[in-house]
N, C-alpha and C positions, 0 to 999 in steps of 0.2 A: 035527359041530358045527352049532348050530341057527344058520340064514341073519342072523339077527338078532345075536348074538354073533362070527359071522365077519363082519359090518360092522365093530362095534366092535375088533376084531381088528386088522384093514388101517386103521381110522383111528390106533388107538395104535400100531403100525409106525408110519405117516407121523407123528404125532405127535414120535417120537424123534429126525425130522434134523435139525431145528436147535440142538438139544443137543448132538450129535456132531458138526454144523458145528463150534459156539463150541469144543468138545476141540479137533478140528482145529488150531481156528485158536489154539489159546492154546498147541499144540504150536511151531508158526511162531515166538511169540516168544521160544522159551526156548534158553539159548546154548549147553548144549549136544546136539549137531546128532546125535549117538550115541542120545541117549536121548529125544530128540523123532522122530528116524527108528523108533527099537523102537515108543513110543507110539502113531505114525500108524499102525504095521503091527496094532496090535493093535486100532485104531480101525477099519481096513479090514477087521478080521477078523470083528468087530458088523456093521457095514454089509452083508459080503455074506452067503456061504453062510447064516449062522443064518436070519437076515431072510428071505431068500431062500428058503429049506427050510420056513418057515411061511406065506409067501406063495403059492408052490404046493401045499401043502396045504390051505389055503382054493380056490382055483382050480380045483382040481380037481374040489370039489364043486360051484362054483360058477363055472365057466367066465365066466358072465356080471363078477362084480367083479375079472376082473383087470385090474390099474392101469396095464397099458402095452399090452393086446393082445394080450403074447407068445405068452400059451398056448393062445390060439385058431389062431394063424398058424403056431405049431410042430405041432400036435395037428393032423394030416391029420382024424382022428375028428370031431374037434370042428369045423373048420372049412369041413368040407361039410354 
C-alpha cells in the first residue's frame, strides 16, 4: 500500500470511534439487557481484532505511523 493511502487508511479507522461510541451507548438504553449485552459483544468484535489486523498491516510497512507505539516497543527489529 502506497504511504499516502495507508495515512488515509488509519485516519478512516480513527474516523469510526465515535459512531461505534454512540452503538455503544444507544446499547446502555435499551431494556433489554440480553440483547444490548449480544450487541456490545458484537460492537467489541468491530473494535478489536478486524481494526487491529488492518492496523498492523499498515505498521508494518510503515513502523513510523503506528498510532500508540506498540509496534515499535514489541518489534525488538524495529526498535533498535
Amino acid at each position: 500500500m502506497e504511504r499516502e493511502l495507508a495515512i488515509r487508511m488509519l485516519a478512516a479507522i480513527r474516523s469510526l470511534g465515535p459512531g461505534l461510541d454512540e452503538a455503544t451507548r444507544v446499547t446502555q438504553a435499551m431494556a433489554d439487557e440480553d440483547e444490548a449485552r449480544l450487541l456490545r459483544r458484537h460492537l467489541g468484535t468491530i473494535l478489536t481484532r478486524p481494526l487491529y489486523d488492518i492496523v498492523m498491516h499498515i505498521v508494518r510497512q510503515y513502523p513510523d505511523l503506528d498510532p500508540d507505539g506498540e509496534y515499535r516497543s514489541a518489534s525488538p527489529e524495529i526498535a533498535s
